[in-house]
C-alpha positions as protocol buffer text, in pm:
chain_id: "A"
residue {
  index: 1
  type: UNK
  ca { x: -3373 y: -5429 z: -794 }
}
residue {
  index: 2
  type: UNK
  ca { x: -3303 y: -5088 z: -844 }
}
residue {
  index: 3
  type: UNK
  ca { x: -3487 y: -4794 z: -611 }
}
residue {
  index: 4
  type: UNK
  ca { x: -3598 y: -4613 z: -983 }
}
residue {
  index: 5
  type: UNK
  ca { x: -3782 y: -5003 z: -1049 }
}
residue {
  index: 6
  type: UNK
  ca { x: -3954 y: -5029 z: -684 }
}
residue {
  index: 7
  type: UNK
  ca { x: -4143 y: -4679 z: -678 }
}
residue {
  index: 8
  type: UNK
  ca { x: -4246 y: -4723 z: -1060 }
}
residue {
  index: 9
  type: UNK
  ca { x: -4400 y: -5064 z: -905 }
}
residue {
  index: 10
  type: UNK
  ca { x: -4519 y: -4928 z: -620 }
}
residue {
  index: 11
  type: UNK
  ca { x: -4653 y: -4630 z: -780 }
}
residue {
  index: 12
  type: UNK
  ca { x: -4864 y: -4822 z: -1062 }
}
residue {
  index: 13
  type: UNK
  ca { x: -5004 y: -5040 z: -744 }
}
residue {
  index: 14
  type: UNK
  ca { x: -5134 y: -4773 z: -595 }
}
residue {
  index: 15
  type: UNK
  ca { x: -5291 y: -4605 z: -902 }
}
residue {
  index: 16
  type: UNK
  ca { x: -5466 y: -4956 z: -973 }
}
residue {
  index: 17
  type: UNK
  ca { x: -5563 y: -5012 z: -643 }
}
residue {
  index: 18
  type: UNK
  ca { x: -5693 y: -4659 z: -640 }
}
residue {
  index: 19
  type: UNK
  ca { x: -5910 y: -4740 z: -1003 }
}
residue {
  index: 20
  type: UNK
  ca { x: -5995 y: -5112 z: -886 }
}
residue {
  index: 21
  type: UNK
  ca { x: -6177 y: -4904 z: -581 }
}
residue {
  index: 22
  type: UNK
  ca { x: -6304 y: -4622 z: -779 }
}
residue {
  index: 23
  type: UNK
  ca { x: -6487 y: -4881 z: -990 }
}
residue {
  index: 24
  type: UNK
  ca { x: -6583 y: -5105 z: -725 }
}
residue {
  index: 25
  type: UNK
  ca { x: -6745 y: -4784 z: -548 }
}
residue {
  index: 26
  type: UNK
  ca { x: -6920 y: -4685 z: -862 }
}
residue {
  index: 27
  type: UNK
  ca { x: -7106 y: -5075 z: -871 }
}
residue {
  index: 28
  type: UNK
  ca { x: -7249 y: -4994 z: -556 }
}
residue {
  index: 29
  type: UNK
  ca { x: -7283 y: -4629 z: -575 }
}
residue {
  index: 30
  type: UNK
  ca { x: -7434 y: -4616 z: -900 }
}
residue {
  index: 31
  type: UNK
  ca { x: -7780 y: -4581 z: -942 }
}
residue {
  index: 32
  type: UNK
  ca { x: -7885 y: -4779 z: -1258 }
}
residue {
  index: 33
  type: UNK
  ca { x: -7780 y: -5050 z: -1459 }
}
residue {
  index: 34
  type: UNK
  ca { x: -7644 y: -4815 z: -1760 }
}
residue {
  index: 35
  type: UNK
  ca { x: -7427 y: -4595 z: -1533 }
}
residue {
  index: 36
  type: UNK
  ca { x: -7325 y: -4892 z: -1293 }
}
residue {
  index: 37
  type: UNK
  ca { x: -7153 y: -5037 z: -1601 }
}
residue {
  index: 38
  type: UNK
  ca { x: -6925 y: -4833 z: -1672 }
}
residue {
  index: 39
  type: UNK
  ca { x: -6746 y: -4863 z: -1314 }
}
residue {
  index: 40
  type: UNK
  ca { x: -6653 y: -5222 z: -1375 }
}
residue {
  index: 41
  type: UNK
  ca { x: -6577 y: -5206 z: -1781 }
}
residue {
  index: 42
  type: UNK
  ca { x: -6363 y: -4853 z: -1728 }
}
residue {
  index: 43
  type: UNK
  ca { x: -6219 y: -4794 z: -1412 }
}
residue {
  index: 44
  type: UNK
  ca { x: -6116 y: -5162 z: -1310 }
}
residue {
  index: 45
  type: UNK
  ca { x: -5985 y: -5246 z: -1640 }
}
residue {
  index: 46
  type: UNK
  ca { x: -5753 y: -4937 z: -1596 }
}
residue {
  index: 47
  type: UNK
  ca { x: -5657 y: -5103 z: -1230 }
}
residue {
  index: 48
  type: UNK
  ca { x: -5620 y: -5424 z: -1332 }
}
residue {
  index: 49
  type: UNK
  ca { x: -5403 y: -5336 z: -1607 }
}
residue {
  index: 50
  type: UNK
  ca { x: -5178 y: -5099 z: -1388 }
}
residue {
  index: 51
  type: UNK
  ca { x: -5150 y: -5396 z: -1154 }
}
residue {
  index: 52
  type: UNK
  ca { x: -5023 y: -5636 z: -1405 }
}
residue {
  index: 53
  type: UNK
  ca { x: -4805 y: -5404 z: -1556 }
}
residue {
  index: 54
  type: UNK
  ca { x: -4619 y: -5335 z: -1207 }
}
residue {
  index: 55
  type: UNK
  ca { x: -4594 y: -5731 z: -1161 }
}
residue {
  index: 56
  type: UNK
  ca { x: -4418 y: -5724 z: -1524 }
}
residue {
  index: 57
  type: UNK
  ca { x: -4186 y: -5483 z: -1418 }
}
residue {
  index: 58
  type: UNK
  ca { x: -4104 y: -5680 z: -1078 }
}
residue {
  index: 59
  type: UNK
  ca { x: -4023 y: -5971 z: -1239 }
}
residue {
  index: 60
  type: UNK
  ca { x: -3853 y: -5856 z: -1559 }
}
residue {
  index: 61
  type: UNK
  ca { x: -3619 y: -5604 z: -1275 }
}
residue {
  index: 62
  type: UNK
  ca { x: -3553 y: -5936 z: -1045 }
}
residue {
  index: 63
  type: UNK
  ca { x: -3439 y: -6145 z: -1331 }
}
residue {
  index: 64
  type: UNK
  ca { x: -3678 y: -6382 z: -1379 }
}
residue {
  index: 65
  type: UNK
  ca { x: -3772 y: -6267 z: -1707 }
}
residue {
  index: 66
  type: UNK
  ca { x: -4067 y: -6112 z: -1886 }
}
residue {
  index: 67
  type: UNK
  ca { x: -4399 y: -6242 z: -1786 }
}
residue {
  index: 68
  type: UNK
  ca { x: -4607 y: -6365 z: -2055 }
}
residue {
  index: 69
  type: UNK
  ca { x: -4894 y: -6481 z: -1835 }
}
residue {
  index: 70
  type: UNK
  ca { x: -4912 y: -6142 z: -1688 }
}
residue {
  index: 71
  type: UNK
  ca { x: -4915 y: -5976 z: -2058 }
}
residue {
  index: 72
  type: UNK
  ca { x: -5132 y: -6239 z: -2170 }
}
residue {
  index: 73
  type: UNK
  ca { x: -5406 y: -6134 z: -1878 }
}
residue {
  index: 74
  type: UNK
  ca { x: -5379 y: -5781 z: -1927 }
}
residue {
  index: 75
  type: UNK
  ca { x: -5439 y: -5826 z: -2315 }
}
residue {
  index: 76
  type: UNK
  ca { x: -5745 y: -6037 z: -2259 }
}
residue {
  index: 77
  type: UNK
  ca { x: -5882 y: -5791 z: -2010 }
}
residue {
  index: 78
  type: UNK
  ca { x: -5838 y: -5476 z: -2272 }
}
residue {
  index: 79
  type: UNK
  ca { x: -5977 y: -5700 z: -2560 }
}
residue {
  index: 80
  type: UNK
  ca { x: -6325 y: -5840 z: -2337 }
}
residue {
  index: 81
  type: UNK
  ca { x: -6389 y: -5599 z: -2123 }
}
residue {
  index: 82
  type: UNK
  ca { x: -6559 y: -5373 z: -2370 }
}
residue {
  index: 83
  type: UNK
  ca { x: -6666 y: -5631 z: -2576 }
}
residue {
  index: 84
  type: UNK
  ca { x: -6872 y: -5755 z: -2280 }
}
residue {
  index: 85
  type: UNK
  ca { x: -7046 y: -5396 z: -2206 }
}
residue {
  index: 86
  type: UNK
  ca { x: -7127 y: -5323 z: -2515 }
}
residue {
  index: 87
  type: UNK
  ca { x: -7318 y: -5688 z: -2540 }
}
residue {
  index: 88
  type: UNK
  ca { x: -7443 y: -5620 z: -2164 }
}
residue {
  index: 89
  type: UNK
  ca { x: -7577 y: -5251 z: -2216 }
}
residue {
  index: 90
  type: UNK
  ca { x: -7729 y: -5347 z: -2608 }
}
residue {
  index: 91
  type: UNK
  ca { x: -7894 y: -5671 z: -2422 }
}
residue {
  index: 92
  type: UNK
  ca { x: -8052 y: -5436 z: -2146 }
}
residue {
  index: 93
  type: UNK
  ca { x: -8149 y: -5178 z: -2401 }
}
residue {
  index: 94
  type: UNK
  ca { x: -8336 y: -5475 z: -2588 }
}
residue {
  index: 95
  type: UNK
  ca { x: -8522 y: -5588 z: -2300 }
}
residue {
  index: 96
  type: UNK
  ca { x: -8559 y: -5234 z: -2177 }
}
residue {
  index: 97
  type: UNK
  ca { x: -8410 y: -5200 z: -1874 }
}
residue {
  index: 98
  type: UNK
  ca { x: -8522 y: -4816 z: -1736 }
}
residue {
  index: 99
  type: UNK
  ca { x: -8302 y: -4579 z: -1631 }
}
residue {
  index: 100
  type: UNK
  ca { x: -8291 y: -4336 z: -1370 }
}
residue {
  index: 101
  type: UNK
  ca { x: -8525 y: -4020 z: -1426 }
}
residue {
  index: 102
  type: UNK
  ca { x: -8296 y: -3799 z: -1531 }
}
residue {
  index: 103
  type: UNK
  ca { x: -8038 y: -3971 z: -1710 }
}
residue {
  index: 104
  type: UNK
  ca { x: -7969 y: -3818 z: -2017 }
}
residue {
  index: 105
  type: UNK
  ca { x: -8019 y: -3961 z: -2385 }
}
residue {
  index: 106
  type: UNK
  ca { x: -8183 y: -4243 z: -2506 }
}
residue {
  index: 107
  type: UNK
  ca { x: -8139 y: -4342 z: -2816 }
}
residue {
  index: 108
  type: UNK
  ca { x: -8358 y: -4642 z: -2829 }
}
residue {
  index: 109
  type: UNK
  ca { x: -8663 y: -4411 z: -2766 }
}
residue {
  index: 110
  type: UNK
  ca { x: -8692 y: -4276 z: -3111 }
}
């Protein structure tokens, strides 16, 4: 494997790692149900997708070819992730889930 291959790898595992946290962080951090959803749906799709693009690269560089499985995640992960927010945050806006005091905009509230 080439040295140009292992820091392109090692560079997208720590920028996933480093989003995976970030979002992980902003679950726990958060202080409502509308802003804590936006650190699973956002940043951890953005590290789990760095993640399995560096695993692509390692084993399309070491010659065991492309991995489908690994496109095949990250594809499923970009397509639901969103999908599932949106369903989660139009679910808690139907049941009225409240926010924090001064979160901005509600558009339900008309």
């Amino acid at each position: 494997m080439s040295m140009i291959a292992e820091y392109i790898i090692s560079a997208l595992l720590l920028l996933g790692s480093a989003f995976t946290l970030i979002g992980a962080i902003g679950l726990a951090r958060l202080p409502d149900f509308f802003t804590r959803l936006h650190g699973p749906t956002k940043a951890t799709t953005l590290g789990v997708g760095a993640i399995m693009l560096s695993s692509v690269i390692h084993f399309s560089a070491t010659g065991e070819g492309v991995g489908t499985s690994e496109i095949l995640i990250t594809l499923f992960l970009v397509i639901t992730a969103p999908v599932s927010a949106n369903i989660l945050a139009k679910a808690a806006m139907h049941i009225g889930v409240r926010t924090v005091e001064n979160t901005k905009g509600k558009p339900w509230e008309q």
